[in-house]
C-alpha positions in Angstrom: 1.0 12.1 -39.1 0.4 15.5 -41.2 2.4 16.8 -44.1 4.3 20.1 -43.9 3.8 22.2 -47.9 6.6 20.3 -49.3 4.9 17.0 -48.7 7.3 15.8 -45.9 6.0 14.1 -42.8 5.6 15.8 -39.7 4.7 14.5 -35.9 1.5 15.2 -34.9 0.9 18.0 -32.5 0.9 16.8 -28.8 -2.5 17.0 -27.4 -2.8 19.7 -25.1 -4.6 19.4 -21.4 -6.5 22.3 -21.4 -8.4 21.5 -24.5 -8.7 17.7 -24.0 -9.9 18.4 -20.6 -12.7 21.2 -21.8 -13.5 18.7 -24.0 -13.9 15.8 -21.9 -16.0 18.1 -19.3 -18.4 19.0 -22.2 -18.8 15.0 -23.2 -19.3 13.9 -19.5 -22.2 17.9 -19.1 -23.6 16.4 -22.3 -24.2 12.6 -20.3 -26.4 14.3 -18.0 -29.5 13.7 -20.0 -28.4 10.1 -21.2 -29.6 7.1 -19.5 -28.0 5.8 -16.6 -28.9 1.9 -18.2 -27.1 3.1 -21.7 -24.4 5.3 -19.8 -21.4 4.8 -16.9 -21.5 8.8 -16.8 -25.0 9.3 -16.2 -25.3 6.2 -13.5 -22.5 8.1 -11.6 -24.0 11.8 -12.2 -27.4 10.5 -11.4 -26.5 7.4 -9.1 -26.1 7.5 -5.2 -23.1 10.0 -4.5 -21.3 7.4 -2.4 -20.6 5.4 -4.8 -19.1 8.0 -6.6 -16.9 8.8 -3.9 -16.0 5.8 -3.2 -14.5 5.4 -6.6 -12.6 8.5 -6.4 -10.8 6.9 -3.4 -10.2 3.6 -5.3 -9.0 5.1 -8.6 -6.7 7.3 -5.8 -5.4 4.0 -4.1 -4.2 3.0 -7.5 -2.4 6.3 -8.7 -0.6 6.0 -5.3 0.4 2.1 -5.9 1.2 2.9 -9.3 3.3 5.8 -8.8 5.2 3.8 -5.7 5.8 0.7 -8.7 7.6 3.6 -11.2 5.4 2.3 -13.1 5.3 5.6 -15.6 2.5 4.1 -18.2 0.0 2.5 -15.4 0.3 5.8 -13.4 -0.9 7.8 -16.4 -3.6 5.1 -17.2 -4.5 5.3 -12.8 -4.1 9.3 -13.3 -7.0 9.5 -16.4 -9.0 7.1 -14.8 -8.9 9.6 -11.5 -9.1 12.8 -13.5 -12.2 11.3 -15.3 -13.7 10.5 -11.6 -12.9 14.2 -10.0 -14.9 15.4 -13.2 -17.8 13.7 -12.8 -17.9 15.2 -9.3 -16.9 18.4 -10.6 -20.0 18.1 -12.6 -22.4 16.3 -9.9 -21.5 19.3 -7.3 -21.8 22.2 -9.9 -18.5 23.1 -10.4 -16.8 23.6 -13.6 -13.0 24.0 -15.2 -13.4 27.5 -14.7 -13.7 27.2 -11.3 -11.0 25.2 -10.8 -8.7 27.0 -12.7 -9.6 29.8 -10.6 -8.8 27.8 -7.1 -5.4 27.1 -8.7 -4.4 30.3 -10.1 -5.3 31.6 -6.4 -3.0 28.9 -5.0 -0.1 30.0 -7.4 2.5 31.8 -5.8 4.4 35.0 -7.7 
């Protein structure tokens, strides 16, 4: 919790995606170089790609149950678990935030 100048209590500022996500994508880049024995990141960057996949599918299967229990707090648990997945990928394929952002903005109607 922070303080505002008079001392008083104030809620802390709501994360925002695009900087937890930029951040994330720089910790998982930085796991390229660790060792897959020491790291989950680096056995998927550096691991057999179907197994990878096949994650992405599983943590996929999961969002979908979740999201068809109304089940708000396992969804966004099933959600980060998918995002952190599609990353990796992201990463194993060469593609970065940037060029998502780009697909989407495309996608965005006016």
């Amino acid at each position: 919790m922070m303080t505002d100048l008079l001392g008083e209590p104030q809620p802390a500022a709501t994360p925002q995606i695009g900087a937890v996500l930029e951040e994330l994508f720089e910790v998982l880049a930085s796991r390229k170089d660790a060792s897959p024995e020491d790291s989950y990141t680096a056995k998927l960057l550096l691991g057999a790609q179907d197994k990878l996949l096949k994650k992405i599918g599983e943590e996929a299967s999961e969002v979908i149950i979740a999201a068809r229990d109304h089940d708000a707090g396992q969804l966004r648990y099933e959600i980060g678990d998918l995002m952190y997945h599609v990353m990796v990928v992201m990463l194993r394929e060469g593609l970065t935030l940037d060029d998502l952002a780009a697909e989407l903005a495309q996608r965005r109607r006016t």
